[in-house]
C-alpha positions in Angstrom: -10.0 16.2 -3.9 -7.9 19.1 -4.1 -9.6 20.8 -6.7 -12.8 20.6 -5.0 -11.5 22.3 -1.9 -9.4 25.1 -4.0 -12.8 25.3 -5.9 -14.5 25.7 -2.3 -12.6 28.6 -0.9 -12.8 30.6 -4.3 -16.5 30.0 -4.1 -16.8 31.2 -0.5 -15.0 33.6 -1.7 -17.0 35.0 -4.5 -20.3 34.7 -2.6 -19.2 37.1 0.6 -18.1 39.3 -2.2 -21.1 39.3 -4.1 -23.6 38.9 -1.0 -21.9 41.7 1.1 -21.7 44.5 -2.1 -24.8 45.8 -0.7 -27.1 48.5 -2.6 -30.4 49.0 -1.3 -31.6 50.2 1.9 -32.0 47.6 4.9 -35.4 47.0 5.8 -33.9 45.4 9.4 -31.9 48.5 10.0 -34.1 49.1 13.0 -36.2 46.7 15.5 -39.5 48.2 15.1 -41.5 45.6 17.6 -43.5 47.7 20.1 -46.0 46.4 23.0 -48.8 44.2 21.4 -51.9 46.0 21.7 -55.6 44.3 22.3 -57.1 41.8 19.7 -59.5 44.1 17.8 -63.2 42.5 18.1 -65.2 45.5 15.8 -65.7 44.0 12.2 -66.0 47.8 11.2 -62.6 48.2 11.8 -61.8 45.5 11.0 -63.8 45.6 8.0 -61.4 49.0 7.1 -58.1 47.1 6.4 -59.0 43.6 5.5 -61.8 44.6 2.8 -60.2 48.2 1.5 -62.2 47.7 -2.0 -60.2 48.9 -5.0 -60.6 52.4 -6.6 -58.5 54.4 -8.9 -58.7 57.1 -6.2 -57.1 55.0 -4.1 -54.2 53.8 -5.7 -51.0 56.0 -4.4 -48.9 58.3 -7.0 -45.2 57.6 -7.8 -45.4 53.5 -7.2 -42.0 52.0 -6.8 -43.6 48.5 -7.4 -47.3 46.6 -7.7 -47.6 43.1 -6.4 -50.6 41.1 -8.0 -52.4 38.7 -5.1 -52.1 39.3 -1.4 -51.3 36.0 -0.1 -48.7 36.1 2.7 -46.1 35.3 -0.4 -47.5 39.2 -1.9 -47.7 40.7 1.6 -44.9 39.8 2.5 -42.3 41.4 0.0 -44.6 44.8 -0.1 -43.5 45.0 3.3 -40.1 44.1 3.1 -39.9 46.9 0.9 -42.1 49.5 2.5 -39.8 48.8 5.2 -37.3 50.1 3.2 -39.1 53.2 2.0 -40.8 51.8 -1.0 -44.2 52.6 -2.2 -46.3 49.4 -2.8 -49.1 48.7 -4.2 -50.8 44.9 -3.6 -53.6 44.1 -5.6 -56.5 41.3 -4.4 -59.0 39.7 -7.2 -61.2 38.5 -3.9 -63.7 41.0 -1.9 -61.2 40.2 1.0 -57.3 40.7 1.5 -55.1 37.8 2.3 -55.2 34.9 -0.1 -55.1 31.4 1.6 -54.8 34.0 5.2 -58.4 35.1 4.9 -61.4 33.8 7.1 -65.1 33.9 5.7 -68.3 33.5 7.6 -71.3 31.1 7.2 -74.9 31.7 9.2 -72.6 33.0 12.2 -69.8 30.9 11.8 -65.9 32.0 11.0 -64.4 29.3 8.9 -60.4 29.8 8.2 -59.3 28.6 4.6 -55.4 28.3 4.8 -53.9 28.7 7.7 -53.7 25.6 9.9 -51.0 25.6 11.6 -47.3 27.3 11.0 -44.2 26.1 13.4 -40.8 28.1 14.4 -42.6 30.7 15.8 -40.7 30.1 19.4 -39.4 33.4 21.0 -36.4 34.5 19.3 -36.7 32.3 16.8 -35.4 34.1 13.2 -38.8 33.4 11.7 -40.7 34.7 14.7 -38.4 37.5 14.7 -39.3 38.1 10.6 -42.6 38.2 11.2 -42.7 40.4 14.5 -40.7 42.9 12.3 -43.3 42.6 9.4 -46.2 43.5 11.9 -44.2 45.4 14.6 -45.0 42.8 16.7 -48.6 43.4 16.6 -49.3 40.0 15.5 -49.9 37.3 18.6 -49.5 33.9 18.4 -51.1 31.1 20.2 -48.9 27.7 21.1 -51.3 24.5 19.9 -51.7 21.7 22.6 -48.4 19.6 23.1 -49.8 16.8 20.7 -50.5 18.9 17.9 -50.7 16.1 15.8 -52.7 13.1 16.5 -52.1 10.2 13.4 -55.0 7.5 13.4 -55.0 4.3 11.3 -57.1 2.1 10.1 -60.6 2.0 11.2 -61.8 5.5 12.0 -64.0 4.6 15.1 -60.9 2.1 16.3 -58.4 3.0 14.9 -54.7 3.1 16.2 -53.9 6.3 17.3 -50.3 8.3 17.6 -49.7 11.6 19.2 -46.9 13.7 17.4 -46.0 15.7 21.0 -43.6 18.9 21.0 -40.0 18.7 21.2 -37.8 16.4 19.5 -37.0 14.0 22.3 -40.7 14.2 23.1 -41.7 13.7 19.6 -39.0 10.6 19.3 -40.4 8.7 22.7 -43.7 8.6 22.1 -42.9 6.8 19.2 -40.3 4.1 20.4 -43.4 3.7 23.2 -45.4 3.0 20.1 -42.9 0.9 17.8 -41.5 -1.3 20.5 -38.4 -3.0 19.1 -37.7 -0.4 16.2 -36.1 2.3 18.5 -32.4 2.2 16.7 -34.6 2.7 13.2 -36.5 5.6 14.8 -33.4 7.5 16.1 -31.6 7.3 12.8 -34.7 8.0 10.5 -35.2 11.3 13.0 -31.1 11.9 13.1 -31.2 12.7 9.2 -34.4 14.2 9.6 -32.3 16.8 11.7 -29.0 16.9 9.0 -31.2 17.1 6.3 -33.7 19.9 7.4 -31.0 21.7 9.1 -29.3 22.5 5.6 -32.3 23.7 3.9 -30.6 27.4 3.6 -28.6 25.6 1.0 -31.7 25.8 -1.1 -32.0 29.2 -0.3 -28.7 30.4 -1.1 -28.4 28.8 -4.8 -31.2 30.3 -5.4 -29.6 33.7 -4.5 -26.3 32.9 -5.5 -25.2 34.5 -9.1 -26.8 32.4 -11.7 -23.0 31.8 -13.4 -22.2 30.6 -9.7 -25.2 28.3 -8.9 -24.7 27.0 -12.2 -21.3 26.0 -11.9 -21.8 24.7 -8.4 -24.4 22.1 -10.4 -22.4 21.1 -13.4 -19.3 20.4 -11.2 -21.5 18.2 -8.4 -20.6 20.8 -5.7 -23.6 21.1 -4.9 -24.3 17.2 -4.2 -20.8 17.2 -2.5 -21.2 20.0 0.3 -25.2 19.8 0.8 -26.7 16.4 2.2 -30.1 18.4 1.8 -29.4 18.3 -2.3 -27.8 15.0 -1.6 -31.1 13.4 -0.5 -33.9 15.9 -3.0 -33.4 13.3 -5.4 -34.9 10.1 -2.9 -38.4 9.6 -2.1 -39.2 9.4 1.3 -40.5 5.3 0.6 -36.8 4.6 -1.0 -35.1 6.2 2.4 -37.9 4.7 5.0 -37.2 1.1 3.3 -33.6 1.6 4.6 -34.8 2.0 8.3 -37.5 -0.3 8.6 -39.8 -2.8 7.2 -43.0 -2.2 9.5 -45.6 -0.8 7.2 -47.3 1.2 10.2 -44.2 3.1 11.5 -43.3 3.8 7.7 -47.0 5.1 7.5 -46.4 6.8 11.0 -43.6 8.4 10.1 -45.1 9.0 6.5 -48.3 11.0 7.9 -47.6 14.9 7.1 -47.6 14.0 2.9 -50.7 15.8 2.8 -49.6 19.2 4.0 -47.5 19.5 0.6 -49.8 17.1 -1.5 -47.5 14.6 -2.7 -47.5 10.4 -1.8 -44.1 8.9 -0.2 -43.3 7.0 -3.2 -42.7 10.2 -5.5 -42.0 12.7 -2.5 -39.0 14.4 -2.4 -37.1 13.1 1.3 -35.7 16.3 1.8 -38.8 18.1 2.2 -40.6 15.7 4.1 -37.7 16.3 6.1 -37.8 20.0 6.3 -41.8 19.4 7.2 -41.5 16.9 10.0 -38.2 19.5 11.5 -40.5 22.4 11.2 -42.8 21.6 13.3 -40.5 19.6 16.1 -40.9 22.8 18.4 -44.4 23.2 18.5 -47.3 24.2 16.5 -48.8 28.0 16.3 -52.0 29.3 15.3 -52.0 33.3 14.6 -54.3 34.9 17.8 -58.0 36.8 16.3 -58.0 34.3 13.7 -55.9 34.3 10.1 -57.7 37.5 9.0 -55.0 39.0 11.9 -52.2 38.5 9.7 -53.4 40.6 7.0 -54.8 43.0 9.7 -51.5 43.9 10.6 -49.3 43.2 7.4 -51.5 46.1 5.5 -50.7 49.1 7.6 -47.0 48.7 7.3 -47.6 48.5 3.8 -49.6 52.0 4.1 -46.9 53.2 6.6 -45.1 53.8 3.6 -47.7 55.3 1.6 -48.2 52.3 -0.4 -51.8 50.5 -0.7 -53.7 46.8 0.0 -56.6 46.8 -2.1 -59.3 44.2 -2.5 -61.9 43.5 -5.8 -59.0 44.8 -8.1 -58.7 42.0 -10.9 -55.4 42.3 -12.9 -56.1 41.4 -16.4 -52.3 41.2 -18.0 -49.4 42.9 -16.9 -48.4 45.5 -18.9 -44.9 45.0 -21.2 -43.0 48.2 -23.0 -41.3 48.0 -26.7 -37.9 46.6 -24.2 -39.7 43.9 -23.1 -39.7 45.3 -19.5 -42.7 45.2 -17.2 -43.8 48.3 -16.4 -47.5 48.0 -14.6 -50.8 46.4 -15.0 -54.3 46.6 -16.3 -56.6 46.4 -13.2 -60.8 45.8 -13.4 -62.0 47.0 -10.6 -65.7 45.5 -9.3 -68.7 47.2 -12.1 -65.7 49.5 -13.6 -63.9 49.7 -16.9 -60.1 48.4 -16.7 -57.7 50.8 -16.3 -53.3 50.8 -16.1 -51.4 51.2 -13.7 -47.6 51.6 -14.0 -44.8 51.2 -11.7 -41.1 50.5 -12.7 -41.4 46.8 -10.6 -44.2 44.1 -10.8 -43.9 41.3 -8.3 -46.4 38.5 -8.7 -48.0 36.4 -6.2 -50.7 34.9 -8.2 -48.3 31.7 -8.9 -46.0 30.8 -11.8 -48.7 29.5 -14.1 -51.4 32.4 -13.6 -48.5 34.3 -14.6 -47.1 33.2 -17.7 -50.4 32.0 -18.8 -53.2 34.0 -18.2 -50.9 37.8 -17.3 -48.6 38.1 -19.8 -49.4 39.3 -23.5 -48.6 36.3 -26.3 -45.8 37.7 -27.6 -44.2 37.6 -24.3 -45.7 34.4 -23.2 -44.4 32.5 -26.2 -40.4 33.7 -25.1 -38.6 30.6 -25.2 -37.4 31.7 -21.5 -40.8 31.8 -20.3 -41.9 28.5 -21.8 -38.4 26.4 -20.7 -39.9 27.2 -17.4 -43.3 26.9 -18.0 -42.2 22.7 -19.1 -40.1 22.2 -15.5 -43.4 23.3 -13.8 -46.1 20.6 -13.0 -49.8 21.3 -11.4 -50.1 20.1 -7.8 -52.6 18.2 -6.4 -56.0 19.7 -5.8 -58.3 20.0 -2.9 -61.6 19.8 -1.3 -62.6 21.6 1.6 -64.8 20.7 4.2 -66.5 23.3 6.8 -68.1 22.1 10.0 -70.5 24.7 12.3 -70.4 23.3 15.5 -73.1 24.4 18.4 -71.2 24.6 21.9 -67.9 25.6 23.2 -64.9 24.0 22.3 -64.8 22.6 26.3 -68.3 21.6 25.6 -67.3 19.6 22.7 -64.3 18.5 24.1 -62.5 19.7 20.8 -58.6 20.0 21.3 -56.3 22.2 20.3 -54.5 19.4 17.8 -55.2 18.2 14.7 -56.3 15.0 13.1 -54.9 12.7 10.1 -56.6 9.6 9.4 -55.2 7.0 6.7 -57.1 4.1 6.6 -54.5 2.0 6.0 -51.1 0.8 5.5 -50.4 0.4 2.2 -50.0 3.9 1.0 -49.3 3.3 -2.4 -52.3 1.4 -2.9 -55.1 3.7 -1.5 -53.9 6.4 -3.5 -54.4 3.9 -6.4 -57.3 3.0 -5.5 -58.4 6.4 -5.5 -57.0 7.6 -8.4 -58.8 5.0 -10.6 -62.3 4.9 -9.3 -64.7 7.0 -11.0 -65.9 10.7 -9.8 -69.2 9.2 -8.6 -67.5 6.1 -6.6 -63.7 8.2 -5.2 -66.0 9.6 -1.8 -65.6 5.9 -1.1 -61.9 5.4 -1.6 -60.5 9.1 -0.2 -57.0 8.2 1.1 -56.4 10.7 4.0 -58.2 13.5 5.2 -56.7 15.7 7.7 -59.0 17.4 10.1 -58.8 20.3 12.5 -60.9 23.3 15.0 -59.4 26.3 14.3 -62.1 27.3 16.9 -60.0 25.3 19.6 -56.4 26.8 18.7 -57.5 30.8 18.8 -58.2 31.6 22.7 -60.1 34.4 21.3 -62.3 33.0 19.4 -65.7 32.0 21.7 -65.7 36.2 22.4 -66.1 36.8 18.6 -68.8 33.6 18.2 -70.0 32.9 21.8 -71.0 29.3 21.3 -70.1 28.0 18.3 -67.1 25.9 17.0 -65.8 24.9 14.0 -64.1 22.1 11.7 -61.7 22.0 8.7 -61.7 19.4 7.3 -59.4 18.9 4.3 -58.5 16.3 1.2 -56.5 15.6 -2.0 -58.8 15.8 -5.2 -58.0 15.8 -8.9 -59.0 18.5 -10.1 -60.2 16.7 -13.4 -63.0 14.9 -11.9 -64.8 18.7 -11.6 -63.4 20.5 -14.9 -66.2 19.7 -16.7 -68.3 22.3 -14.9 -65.3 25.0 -14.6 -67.0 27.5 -16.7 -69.8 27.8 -15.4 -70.3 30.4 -12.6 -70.2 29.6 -9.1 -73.4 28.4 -7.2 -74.9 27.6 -10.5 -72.4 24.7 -11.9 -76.0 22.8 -12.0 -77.4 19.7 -9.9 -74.9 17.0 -11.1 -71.9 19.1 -9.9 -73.7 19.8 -6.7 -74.3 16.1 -6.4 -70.3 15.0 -7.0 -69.3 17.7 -4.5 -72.1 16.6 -1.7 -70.7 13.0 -2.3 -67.2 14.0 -1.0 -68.4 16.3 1.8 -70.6 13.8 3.2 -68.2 10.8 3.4 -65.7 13.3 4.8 -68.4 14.2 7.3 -69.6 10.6 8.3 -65.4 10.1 8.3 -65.0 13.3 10.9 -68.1 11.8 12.9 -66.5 8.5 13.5 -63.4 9.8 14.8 -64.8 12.9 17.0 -68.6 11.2 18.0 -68.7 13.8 20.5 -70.4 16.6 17.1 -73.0 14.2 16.0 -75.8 15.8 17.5 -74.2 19.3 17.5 -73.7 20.1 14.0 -75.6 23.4 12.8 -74.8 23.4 9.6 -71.4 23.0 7.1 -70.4 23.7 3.6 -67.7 22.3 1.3 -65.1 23.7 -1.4 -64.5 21.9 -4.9 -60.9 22.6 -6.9 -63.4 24.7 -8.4 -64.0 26.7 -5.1 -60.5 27.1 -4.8 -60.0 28.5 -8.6 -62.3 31.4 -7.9 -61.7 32.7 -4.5 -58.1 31.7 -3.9 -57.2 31.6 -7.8 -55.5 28.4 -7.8 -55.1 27.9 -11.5 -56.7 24.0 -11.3 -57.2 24.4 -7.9 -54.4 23.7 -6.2 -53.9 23.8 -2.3 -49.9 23.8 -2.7 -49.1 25.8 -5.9 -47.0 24.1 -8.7 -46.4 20.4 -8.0 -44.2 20.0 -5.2 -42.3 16.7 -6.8 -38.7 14.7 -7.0 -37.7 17.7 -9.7 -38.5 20.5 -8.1 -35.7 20.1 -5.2 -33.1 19.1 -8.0 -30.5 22.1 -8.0 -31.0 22.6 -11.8 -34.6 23.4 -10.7 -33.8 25.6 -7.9 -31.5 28.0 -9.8 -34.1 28.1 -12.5 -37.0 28.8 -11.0 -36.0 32.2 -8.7 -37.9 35.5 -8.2 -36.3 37.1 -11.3 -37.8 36.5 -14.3 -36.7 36.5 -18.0 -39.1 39.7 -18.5 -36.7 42.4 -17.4 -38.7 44.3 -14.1 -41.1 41.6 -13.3 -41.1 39.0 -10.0 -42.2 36.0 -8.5 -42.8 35.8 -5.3 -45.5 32.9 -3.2 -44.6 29.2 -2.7 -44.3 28.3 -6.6 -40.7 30.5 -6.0 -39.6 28.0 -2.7 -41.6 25.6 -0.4 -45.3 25.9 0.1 -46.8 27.2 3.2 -47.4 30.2 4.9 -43.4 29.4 5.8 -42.2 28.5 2.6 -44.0 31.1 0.9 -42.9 34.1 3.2 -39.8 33.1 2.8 -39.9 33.5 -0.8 -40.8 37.0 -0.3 -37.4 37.4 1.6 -35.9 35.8 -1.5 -37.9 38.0 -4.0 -37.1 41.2 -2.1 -32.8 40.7 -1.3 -33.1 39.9 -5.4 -35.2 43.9 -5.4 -32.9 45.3 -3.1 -29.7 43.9 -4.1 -29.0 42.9 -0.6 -28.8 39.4 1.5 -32.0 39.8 4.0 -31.2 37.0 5.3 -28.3 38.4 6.7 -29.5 41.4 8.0 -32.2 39.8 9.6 -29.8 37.8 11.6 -27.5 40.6 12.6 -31.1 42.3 13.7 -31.4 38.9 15.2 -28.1 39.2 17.0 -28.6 42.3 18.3 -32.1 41.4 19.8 -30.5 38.7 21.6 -27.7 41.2 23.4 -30.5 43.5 24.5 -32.1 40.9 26.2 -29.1 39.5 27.6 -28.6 43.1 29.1 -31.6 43.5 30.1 -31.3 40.5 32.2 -28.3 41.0 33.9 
């Protein structure tokens, strides 16, 4: 016992040594929020930031770093870094900036892809306060109705319904008024739902930590010892639910948010469920104007610094020196011949197997460094895509400001089995939870931008094998028996959505649907992916954590996006906080909660 708590204090002592040797410049050295101005309704000006199309005109001179994909992952670390003076340069395959953040239209109709809903974005909050300082606090927010979550079993017309509310003693009562009898199993499933998720900045800081350090921390069991959040990575969520209760609905209940990280209870990781169930325990968010917003107001601090956001610029391999140091990339603009561009940094955002598989030359690629990571990597599950065009206001429709899960049963393990092994043709009839929701309802602003219309997302797991035959053929002409397999799913997931909301039947104008496929050419999800790399058991082990971290084993090239942490727009902005202390030689983290701290005083001032 006593070595472990000599070994403690030399540890704490190494890490405030290591973490407070700062180099680079703070990028939270000044509180840069400012009045939010008006939601901008003109596409052209819109139009402007969110689809700046690549030229080599356009690219700035004297680039201190080019980040490939403009996910909120890419985004976010140019900024961190144009905030402290760099000169970025993000790079977009698609005709419009954002990644899963971007919005596309359909005969009228604005249909959001990714963003769903986020959480911790209460006033004063250090992730509302990150993002305010991103977009100097240009970016609104809209709080989602106080069930944000609304959990149906069974049979979708009938079905047993459960309203997740806001708060945590809200959250817990409405569901010891649902579970008579299984309160004392409810408080202490939600109690270490609170210890676990409230040490999740252990993950954080082993992967910041020294590699030498994290390793010894892991070797030793340290790790295990001081964190219950590592303590509990290695338990599914079933293994740790049998241990409260036996009643297969609460289990379910409780259960419901797998989908938002793609992976069933009995091989899901309990700490993340965890950190998912905690995150949203204050309330749900959707970003005000739509998800197109965030990018709208990421891009011009980005440009503040005389960096660049630049859309239809495909990056064909990233470019290696004779030191085996990244040094730029070879871009393909839309119609033009490929041309390099170099900076001294490369930060990717286009996920850890894009990456190493499809960027980097062979001879890099084949580094046994590249492939040990490569082999602790797994594809996650893919999607489908469902979206709805309603006709009428969302108070005509009566469409609420929450969103939908429906499982049709209780036995979770066996409807994904079900699923798993029916055929392509006959899965439409087996699909084990789809997860529904109106981003028209949750943005106030929407019926001015589409007066009259409403929409639905409607989302599922798919493998992605049940569509690779067709994946090199070009989109829109994959040929009738694709188009047949992909109408299969979106109409049982449409006669599904029917049954639970009757209120559309008769208003639906039109809707279209998204294959793995889809999401491999306009998000570039390597097998289409919603989540990134397989978010499984081993990937919250600490050996996995230290391993897989923004740095790379090619000297001046970075990972960045939800393949480097958690996925989400959460997760995966965080990992730009990672990716960018790592740049910078400095704990952000830190700096954003002495920012943080300072904020608070004001206010407090202010006040008095």
């Amino acid at each position: 016992m006593w070595l472990y708590i000599i070994a403690g204090f030399i540890l704490i002592f190494i890490i405030l040594k290591s973490w407070l040797g700062n180099r680079g410049p703070n990028p939270f050295s000044v509180d840069t929020r400012r009045p939010p101005g008006p939601v901008v309704f003109d596409k052209a000006l819109k139009r402007k930031v969110i689809k700046n199309v690549f030229s080599p005109e356009k690219v700035p001179e004297k680039l201190d770093a080019i980040v490939i994909g403009s996910g909120i992952g890419g985004q976010g670390v140019a900024a961190l870094l144009a905030r402290a003076g760099k000169r970025v340069l993000v790079l977009e395959q698609l005709g419009k900036l954002g990644g899963c953040c971007h919005t596309f239209n359909e005969k009228g109709y604005e249909f959001d892809v990714g963003i769903h809903y986020i959480g911790q974005l209460n006033e004063q909050s250090p992730f509302r306060i990150l993002v305010d300082q991103l977009t100097d606090g240009q970016l609104q927010w809209s709080l989602m109705d106080d069930i944000f979550d609304v959990v149906v079993l069974g049979d979708p017309k009938n079905g047993r319904r459960y309203n997740m509310r806001t708060g945590t003693k809200a959250y817990i009562d409405e569901l010891k008024k649902k579970f008579p009898g299984e309160e004392k199993a409810i408080e202490g499933f939600m109690k270490l739902v609170k210890k676990v998720a409230g040490r999740v900045q252990d993950a954080v800081i082993l992967k910041m930590l020294p590699l030498p350090i994290a390793r010894f921390l892991c070797r030793t069991g340290l790790v295990n010892w001081f964190s219950p959040f590592f303590r509990y990575a290695s338990r599914t969520l079933k293994e740790v639910l049998d241990e409260y209760t036996q009643n297969k609905e609460l289990q379910t209940v409780l259960s419901y948010i797998f989908g938002t990280y793609g992976v069933f209870p009995d091989k899901a990781s309990f700490s993340l469920h965890a950190l998912l169930i905690d995150h949203y325990l204050r309330g749900a968010w959707y970003p005000t104007g739509g998800a197109s917003e965030i990018t709208y107001h990421l891009a011009p601090t980005i440009a503040k610094a005389g960096g660049a956001v630049l859309s239809r610029a495909t990056v064909e391999q990233i470019l290696v020196n004779s030191d085996k140091r990244a040094c730029g990339v070879v871009v393909r603009g839309k119609g033009m011949d490929p041309v390099n561009i170099f900076a001294p940094i490369v930060i990717s955002d286009a996920g850890i197997f894009n990456t190493y598989e499809k960027l980097l030359p062979p001879e890099i690629k084949s580094m046994p460094a590249i492939q040990s990571q490569l082999g602790m990597m797994q594809h996650g599950a893919a999607g489908f895509s469902l979206f709805i065009g309603l006709k009428g206001t969302k108070e005509e429709l009566n469409l609420a400001a929450s969103n939908y899960v429906y499982i049709p049963g209780t036995d979770l393990k066996k409807l994904e089995n079900n699923y798993l092994s029916a055929s392509a043709e006959d899965a439409p009839q087996h699909i084990p939870m789809i997860y529904i929701s109106s981003p028209s309802a949750k943005d106030p602003t929407h019926e001015e931008r589409c007066p009259g219309k409403s929409t639905l997302a409607v989302l599922s797991l798919t493998p992605y094998e049940w569509f690779e035959e067709w994946k090199n053929k070009k989109v829109q002409k994959r040929g009738q028996e694709y188009e047949s397999l992909k109408n299969a799913f979106a109409e049982s997931m449409l006669e599904t959505t029917i049954q639970l909301l009757p209120q559309i039947k008769d208003k639906i104008d039109c809707y279209t649907s998204g294959s793995p496929l889809t999401n491999v050419h306009y998000l570039g999800a390597s097998r289409g992916e919603f989540y990134g790399a397989e978010h499984n058991i081993a990937r919250f082990s600490p050996e996995h954590m230290i391993s897989i971290r923004p740095q790379t084993p090619v000297k001046g090239l970075y990972l960045t996006g939800q393949d480097v942490f958690i996925c989400g727009f959460a997760g995966a902005l965080n990992a730009a906080v990672i990716c960018a202390s790592e740049i910078l030689g400095r704990n952000l983290f830190i700096d954003l909660q002495m920012l943080r701290r300072q904020i608070l005083q004001n206010n407090a001032k202010k006040a008095e």
